[in-house]
ZADREN-67977 format. One line per field, with one value per residue (C-alpha): x, y, z. Coordinates in steps of 0.001 Angstrom, whole numbers, padded with zeros to 6 digits. Example, Ala and Ser with C-alpha at 12.3 -4.5 7.8 and 13.67 -1.06 7.14 Angstrom:
// ZADREN-67977
xx [012300 013670]
yy [-004500 -001060]
zz [007800 007140]
***
This chain:
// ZADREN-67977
xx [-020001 -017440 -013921 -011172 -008404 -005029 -002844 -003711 -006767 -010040 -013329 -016762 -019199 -023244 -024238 -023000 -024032 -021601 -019906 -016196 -015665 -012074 -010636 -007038 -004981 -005170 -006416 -006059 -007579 -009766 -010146 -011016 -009251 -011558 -009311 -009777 -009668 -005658 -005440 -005061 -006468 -008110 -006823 -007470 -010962 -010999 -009918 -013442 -010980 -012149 -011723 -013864 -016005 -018380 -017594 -020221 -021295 -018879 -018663 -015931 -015745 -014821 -011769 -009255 -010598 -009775 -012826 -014129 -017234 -017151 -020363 -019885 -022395 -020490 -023895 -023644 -019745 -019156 -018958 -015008 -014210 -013200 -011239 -011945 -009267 -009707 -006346 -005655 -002953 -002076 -002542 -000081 000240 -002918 -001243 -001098 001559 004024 003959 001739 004335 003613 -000018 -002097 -002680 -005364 -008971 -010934 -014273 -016164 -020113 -023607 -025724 -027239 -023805 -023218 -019558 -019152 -015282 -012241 -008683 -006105 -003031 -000258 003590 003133 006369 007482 004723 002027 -000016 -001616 -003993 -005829 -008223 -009734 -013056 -012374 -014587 -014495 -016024 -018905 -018715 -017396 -014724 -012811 -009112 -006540 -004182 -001696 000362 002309 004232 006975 006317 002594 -000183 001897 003802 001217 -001232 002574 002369 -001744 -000726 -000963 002197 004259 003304 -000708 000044 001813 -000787 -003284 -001791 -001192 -005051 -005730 -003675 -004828 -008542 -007768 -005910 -008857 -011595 -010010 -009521 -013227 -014449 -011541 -011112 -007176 -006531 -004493 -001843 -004411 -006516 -004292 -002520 -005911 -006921 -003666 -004134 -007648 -007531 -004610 -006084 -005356 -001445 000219 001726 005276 005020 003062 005709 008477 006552 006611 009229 011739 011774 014336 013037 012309 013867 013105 011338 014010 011577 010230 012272 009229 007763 008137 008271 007198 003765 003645 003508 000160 -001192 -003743 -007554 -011550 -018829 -022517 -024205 -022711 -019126 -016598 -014908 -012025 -008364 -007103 -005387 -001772 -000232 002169 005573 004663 000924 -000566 -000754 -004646 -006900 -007256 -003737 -005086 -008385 -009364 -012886 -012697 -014881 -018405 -019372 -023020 -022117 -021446 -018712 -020385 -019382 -016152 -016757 -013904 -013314 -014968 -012157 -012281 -010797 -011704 -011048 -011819 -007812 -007215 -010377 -008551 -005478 -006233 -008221 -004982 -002920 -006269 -005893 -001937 -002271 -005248 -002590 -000280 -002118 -004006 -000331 000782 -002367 -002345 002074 001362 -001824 000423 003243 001060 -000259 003314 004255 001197 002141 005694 004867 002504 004423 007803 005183 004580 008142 009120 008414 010277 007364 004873 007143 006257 002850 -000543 -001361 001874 000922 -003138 -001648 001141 -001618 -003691 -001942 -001114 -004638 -004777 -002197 -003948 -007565 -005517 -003709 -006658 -008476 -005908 -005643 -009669 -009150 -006567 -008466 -011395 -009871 -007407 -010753 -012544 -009027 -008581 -012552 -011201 -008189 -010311 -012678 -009973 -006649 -009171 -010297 -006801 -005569 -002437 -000263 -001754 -002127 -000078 001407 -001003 -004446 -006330 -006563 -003248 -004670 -006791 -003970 -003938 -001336 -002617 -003060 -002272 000094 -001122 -001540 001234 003017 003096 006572 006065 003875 003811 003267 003710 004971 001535 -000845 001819 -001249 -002206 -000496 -000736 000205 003384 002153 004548 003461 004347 006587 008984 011138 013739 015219 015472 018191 017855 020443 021880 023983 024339 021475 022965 023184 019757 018681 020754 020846 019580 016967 017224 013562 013105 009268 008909 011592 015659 017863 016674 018564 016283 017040 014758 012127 010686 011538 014935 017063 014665 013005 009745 008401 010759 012564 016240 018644 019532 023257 024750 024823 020910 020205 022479 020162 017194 018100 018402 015093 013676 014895 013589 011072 010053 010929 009041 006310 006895 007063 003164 001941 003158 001579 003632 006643 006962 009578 012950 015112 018433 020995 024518 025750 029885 030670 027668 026420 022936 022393 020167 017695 017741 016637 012556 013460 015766 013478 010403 011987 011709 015648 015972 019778 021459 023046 025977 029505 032958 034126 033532 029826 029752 030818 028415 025437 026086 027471 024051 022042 024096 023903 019880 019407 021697 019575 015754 016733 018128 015079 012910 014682 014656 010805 012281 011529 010918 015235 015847 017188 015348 016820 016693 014252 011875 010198 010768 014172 014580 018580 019276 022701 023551 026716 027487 030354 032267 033484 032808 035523 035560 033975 031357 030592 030044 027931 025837 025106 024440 021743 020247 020033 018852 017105 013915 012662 013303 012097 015692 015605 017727 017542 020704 021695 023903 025802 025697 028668 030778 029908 031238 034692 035154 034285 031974 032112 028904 027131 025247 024696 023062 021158 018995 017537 015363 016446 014478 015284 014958 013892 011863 013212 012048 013508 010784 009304 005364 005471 003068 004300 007942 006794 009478 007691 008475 009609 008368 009148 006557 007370 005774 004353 006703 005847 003852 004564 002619 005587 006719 003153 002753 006193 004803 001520 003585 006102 002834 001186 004357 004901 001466 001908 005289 003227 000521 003025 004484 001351 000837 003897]
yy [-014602 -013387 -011766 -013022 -010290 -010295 -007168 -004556 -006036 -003985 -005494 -003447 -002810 -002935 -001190 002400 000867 -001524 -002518 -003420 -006243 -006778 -009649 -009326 -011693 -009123 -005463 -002668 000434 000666 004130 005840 008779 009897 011893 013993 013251 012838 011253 013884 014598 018160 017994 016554 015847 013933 010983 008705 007578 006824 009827 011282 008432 009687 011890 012425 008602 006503 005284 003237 001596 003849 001575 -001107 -004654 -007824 -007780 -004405 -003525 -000167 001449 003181 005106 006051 007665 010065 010524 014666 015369 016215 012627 009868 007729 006152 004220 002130 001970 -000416 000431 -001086 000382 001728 001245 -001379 -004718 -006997 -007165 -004985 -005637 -006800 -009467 -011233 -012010 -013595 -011779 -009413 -010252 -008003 -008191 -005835 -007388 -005751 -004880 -008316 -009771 -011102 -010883 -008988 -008940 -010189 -009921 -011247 -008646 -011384 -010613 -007874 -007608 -004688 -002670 -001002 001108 -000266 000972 -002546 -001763 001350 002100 004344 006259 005551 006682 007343 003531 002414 -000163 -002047 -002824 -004522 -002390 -003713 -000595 -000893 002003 000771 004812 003765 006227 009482 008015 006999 010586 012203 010045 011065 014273 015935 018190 015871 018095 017687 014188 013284 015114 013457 010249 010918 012156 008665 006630 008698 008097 004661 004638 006526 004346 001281 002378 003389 -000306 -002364 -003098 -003276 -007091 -007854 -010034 -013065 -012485 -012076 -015602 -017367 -015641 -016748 -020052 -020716 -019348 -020278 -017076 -014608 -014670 -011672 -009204 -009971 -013655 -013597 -011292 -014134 -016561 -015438 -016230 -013588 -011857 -009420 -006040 -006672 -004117 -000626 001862 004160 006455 006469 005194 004482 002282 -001064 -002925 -005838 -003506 -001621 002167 003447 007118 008189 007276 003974 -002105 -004080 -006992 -010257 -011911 -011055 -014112 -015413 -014957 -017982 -020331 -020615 -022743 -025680 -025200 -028339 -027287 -024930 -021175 -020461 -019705 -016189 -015562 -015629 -014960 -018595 -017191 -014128 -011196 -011377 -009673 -008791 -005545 -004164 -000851 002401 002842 004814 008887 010967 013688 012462 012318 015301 018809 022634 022617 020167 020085 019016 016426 014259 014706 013276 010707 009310 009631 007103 004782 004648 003936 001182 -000584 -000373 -002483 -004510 -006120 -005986 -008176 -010900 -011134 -011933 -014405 -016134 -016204 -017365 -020149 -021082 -020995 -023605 -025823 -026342 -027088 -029451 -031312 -031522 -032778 -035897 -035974 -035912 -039551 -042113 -044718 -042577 -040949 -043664 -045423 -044418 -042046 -040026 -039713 -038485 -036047 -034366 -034013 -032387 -030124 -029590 -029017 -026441 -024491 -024085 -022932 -020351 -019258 -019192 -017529 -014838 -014434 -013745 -010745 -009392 -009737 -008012 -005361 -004588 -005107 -001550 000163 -000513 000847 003809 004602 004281 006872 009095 009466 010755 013892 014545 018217 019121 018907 015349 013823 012250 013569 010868 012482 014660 017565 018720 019593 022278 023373 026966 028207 028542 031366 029984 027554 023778 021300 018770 017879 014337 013086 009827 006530 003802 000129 -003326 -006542 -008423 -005830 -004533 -002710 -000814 002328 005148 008843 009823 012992 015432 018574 022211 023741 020761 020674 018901 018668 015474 013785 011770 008692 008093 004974 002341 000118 -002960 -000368 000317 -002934 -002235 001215 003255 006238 009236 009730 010591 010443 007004 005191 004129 001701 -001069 -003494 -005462 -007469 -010147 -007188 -007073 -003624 -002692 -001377 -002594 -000998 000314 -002668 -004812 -005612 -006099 -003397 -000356 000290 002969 005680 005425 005353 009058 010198 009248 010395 014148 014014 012991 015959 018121 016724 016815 020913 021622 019965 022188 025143 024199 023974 027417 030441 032488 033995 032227 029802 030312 027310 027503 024722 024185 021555 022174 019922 020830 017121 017881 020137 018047 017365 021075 021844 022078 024247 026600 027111 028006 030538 028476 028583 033011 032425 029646 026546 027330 025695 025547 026551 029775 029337 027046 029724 032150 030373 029033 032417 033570 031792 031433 035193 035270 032318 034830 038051 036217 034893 037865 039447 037132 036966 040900 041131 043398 042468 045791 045912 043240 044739 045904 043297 040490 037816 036960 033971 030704 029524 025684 024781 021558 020616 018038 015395 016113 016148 016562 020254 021279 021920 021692 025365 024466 021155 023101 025897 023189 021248 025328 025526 022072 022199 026232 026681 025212 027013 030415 029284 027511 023869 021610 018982 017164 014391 012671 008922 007544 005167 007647 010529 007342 008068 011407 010128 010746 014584 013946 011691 014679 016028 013098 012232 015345 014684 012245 010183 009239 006843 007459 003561 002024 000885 -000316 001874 003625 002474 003422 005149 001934 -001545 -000351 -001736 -001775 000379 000377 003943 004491 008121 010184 010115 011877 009164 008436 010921 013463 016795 017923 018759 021667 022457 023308 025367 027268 027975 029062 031178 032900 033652 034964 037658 038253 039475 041639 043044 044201 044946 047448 049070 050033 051120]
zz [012354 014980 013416 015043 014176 014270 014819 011829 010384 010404 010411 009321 012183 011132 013999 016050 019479 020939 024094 024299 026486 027992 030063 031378 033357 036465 037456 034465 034187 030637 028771 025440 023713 021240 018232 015221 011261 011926 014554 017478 020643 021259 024876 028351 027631 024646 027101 029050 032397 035622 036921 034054 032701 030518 027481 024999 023218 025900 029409 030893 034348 037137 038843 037838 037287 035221 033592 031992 029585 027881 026248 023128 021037 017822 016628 019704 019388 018011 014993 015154 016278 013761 016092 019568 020775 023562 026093 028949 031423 034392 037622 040277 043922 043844 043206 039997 037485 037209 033614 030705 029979 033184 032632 030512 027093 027489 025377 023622 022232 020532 020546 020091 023216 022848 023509 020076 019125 016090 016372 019180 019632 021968 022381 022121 022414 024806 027357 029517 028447 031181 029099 025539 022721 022074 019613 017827 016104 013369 010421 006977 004142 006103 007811 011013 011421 014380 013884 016203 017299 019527 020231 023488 025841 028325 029383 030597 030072 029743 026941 025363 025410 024401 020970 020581 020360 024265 025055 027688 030555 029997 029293 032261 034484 032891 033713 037500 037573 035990 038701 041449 040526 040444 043875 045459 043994 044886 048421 049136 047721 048640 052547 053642 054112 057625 057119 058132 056106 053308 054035 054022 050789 048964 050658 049681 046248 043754 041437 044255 044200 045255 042146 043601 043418 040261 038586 039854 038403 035046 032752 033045 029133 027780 026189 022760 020145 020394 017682 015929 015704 019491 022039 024081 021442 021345 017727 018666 018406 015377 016055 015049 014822 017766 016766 019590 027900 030258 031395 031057 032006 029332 027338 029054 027530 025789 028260 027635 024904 025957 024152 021377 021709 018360 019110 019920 017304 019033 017184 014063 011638 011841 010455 008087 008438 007443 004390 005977 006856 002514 002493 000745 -002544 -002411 -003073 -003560 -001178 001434 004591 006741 006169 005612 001827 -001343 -001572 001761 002138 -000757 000765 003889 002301 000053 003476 004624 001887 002521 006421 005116 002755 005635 008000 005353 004501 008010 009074 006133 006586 011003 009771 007387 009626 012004 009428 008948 012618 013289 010364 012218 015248 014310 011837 014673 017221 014710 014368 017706 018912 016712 018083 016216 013070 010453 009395 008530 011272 010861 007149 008044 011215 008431 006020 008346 009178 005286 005083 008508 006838 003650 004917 007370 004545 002260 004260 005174 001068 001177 003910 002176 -001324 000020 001585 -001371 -003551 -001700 -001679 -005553 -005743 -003641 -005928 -008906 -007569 -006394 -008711 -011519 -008812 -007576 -008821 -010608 -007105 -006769 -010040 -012501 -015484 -017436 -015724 -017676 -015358 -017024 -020080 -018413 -016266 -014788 -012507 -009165 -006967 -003540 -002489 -002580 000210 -001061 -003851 -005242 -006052 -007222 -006053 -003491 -004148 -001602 -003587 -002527 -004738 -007580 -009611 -006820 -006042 -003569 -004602 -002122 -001191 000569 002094 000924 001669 002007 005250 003902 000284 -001835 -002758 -006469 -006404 -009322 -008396 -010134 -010235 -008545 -005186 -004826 -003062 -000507 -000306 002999 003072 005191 005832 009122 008449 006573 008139 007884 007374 004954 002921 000862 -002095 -004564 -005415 -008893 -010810 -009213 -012084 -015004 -017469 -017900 -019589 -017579 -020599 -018227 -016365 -016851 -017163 -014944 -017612 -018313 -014509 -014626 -017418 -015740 -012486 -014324 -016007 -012088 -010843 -013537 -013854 -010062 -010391 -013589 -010978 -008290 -010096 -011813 -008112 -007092 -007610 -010218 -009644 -006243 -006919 -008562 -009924 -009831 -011118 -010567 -013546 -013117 -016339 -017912 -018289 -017911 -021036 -023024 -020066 -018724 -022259 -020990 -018334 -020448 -023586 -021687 -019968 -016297 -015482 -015189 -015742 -016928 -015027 -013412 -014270 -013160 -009865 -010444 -011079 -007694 -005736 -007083 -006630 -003049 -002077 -002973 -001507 001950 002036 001148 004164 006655 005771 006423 008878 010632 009431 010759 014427 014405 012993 010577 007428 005920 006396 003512 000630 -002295 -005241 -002428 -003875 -001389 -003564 -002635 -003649 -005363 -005719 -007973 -007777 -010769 -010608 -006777 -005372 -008393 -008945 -004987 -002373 000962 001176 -001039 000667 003782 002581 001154 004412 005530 003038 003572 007676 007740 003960 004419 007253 004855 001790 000261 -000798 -002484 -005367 -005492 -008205 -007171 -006501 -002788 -003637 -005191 -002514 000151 -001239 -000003 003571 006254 006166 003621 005642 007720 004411 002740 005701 005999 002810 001699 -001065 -003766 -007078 -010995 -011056 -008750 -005335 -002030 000469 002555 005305 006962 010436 011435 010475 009005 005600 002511 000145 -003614 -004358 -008139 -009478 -011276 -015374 -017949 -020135 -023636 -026392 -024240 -024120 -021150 -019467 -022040 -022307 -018236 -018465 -021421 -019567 -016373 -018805 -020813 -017280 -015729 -019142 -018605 -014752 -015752 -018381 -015763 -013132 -016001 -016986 -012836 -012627]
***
């Protein structure tokens, strides 16, 4: 049964020969990029173009056409590739649209070589695009799949081999090989028409229209909104990391829809995904990469980009479902002659009943798909090592301090409010190039609070999400002083963590506390011996600290610029430097402000981060000399909140910190382990010297 897909849903292929089949509403050039286990191309010829057509398991069609079939063996594909994305683009200097918005959607099929179907997709909304990734076949857990893409450049081709990964140079050469391969092709098969012959073409057929007239023809359409992240990107296409042809006529694209006409089926999984093809039983470990460590790091970064577009494609089908249900109930109402009696009452209830098997159906995708990611999480959080896991897993209780620096670090999980019980570790990798901010705000300013992740997104006010300022059990808010208190034991909590996943000695914790507030939950740090001198407070103990550390940044980096690092002084500690700053901005002048913002914009690339606990709303009153300050760090809550967003869809993700579970004294017990092994290494260090 054929998968009809909408943007973001995957379907699972049963066989590693297929042909993609594309019909566009005039010429475009077809192409694959074939990419690694992330996502990137390994240069110019990891790209099947016409002016290179075959790469090792695909061939695409030499010149630019409306109809294309691509051949793709994903048996014979190397060993290094886990993505083949399959771009369209439209040609330059041949005629045809100047534009993807001003032509029929383009249709994709992905069938077996007996032409059965096995999956389609019609790349709806597109507008001043002229280069596209339609649809990609992609590895997983040993399986291939097809998902909708969707992902449209305004930049054309060189944009979009810039965002795979090429440097802009290769990319853009790339490109002007592509266009020029197309240009030459088309001019050794394609006579020039004289200007008779060109009149009696248009006359005789209405599908031969000139590009200029058929561009006038189209409704004109303003530029939809533009990714923050990538001003080429458009979001009416959800950005999406890089990643995947001939005998018979391809299926035609949809015809277009009518304004009080429904929205064709094409738009939306009218039939879900077949279950013949059954996923292998989720193993963890088994993504790509050079080490255990890494494999199940790129394999939770998998299941996170999975989620992503799992949502995204059930929230379009049911918008779509929604969409459908109100045009057809305001085309009953639209003639008064026909807006009472019987057949009123059987066309609203049929569309009722439209509604409901779209939206039942989209439930089933979704169900499915969160059913082998729930399998997959299952498998995996109990493998995850101390940098990865939870403070409830079991591999803590064996816990040895490492010897080399982790992958990542998990700071907390992810969750999306249609699958609450299933949650993906946040994983950030080491060493961190930004510092965190903890907000310790009052609870009622979460929902609307913004996040300075550069990586995950910006901007969102949200509000009507479950587990905002409650409690663990959900038993009601939090009032502003236990959000304080928890927002301290985050941030020690969250160091005690970082120090476990460095080797020891490698990381020093400092804190500045200038009222001494956070005694009581610095206590962990203190008694084990994790804090080498105690938090600093008053201005006095500001100063020191920042003065410090300001001076350590100036003398590495110097060092480093100079290749001299044999010049750093003796007593200079060259471990990796953790700052937590508790109650900001109280206590901290101008001066200190400033040497702050120092540390936070220079420190990481030298080994000096920052923790800082601290209230947005309160650091709003001292004006916007802060704002540069908090926005180069990315915030994180001590309750859970939905303020990051995917690089993909732009999801609101629920933010939910990592806690030690109540009573447990893991915690203590990894600081004592890290304080035993570090008397243990002075002790040796003594007995060589």
């Amino acid at each position: 049964m054929t998968a009809e897909l909408v943007r973001g849903q995957n379907h699972p292929l049963d066989r590693t020969r297929v042909e993609i089949r594309i019909a566009a509403g005039g010429p475009v050039v077809a192409g694959v990029t074939l990419a690694d286990e992330r996502g990137g191309l390994a240069g110019a010829e990891a790209v099947a173009h016409p002016g290179a057509p075959r790469r090792d398991g695909v061939e695409v069609p030499r010149q630019a056409a409306a109809e294309h079939r691509i051949a793709v063996d994903l048996g014979a594909l190397p060993a290094a590739v886990h993505r083949a994305s399959v771009l369209l683009a439209l040609p330059v200097g041949i005629g045809g649209p100047a534009v993807f918005g001003a032509a029929a959607a383009p249709f994709v099929a992905v069938t077996g070589l007996d032409g059965t179907e096995l999956a389609s997709y019609t790349l709806v909304d597109l507008d001043a695009e002229t280069a596209v990734v339609a649809v990609e076949l992609y590895r997983r857990q040993g399986a291939w799949k097809v998902r909708a893409v969707g992902q449209g450049y305004a930049g054309g081709l060189a944009a979009l081999f810039q965002d795979q990964g090429l440097p802009q140079a290769t990319g853009a050469g790339l490109a002007a090989e592509i266009q020029e391969a197309v240009r030459s092709g088309h001019a050794r098969s394609v006579p020039v028409p004289t200007a008779s012959s060109s009149s009696t073409t248009a006359s005789s057929s209405p599908t031969s229209a000139s590009p200029s007239s058929t561009a006038a023809s189209a409704p004109a359409k303003s530029p939809g909104p533009v990714d923050y992240r990538h001003p080429q990107r458009r979001t009416s296409n959800p950005p999406r990391p890089p990643q995947p042809r001939q005998n018979t006529p391809a299926p035609p694209p949809p015809p277009p829809t009518s304004p009080t006409s429904a929205p064709t089926p094409a738009s939306a999984p009218t039939t879900p995904p077949s279950g013949d093809a059954q996923p292998a039983a989720p193993v963890a470990g088994d993504a790509a990469g050079r080490t255990p460590e890494e494999r199940l790091y790129n394999q939770v970064w998998g299941m996170f980009e999975d989620l992503a577009r799992t949502v995204a494609a059930y929230r379009s089908a049911m918008d779509f479902a929604q969409s459908r249900l109100a045009k057809e109930l305001d085309a009953v109402n639209a003639d008064p002659r026909n807006r009472m009696g019987a057949a009123a009452e059987e066309a609203r209830a049929a569309a009722h009943d439209k509604h409901a098997r779209l939206a039942a159906q989209a439930r089933e995708v979704l169900d499915r798909d969160l059913g082998q990611l729930t399998a997959e999480a299952e498998v995996v959080e109990p493998a995850l090592p101390p940098a990865f896991a939870s403070w409830s897993s079991p591999v803590w209780q064996g816990y040895r301090p490492p010897e080399e620096y982790p992958t990542a670090v998990r700071l907390g999980d992810l969750r999306l409010p249609e699958c609450p019980d299933l949650r993906i570790p946040m994983l950030v990798r080491l060493p961190m190039n930004r510092g965190l901010w903890i907000d310790s705000g009052r609870p009622e300013t979460f929902a609307g609070a913004e996040t300075a992740d550069g990586a995950y997104g910006s901007s969102f006010g949200l509000d009507g999400l479950d587990g905002l300022a409650g409690g663990p059990d959900g038993a009601g808010p939090l009032d502003a002083a236990e959000v304080r208190r928890r927002a301290v034991d985050t941030a020690v909590t969250l160091a005690a963590r970082l120090l476990a996943v460095h080797p020891v000695g490698e990381l020093t914790v400092h804190v500045i506390d200038p009222a001494g507030s956070a005694a009581p939950a610095l206590a962990p740090l203190l008694e084990t011996g994790a804090l080498r001198e105690p938090p600093a407070t008053g201005a006095q103990g500001v100063t020191a600290v920042l003065g410090g550390l300001t001076r350590r940044v100036d003398l590495v980096q110097m060092a480093v610029r100079n290749q001299a690092a044999e010049a750093l002084p003796p007593d200079l500690d060259t471990a990796e430097q953790l700052l937590i700053v508790h109650d900001f901005p109280h206590g901290f002048d101008d001066r200190a402000v400033n040497q702050l913002r120092y540390l936070a914009d220079e420190g990481p690339s030298v080994g000096v981060h920052l923790l800082m606990v601290a209230d947005r709303a309160e650091a709003r009153e001292y004006g916007p000399v802060l704002d540069p300050l908090w926005r180069s760090l990315l915030r994180v809550t001590p309750v859970p909140d939905a303020h990051l967003a995917d690089p993909w869809v732009g999801h609101a993700w629920t933010y939910e910190p990592s806690r030690v579970p109540d009573g447990s004294r893991v915690l203590r017990k990894v600081l004592g382990d890290l304080a035993a092994a570090r008397r243990s290494q002075g002790h040796s260090r003594s007995r060589e010297g």
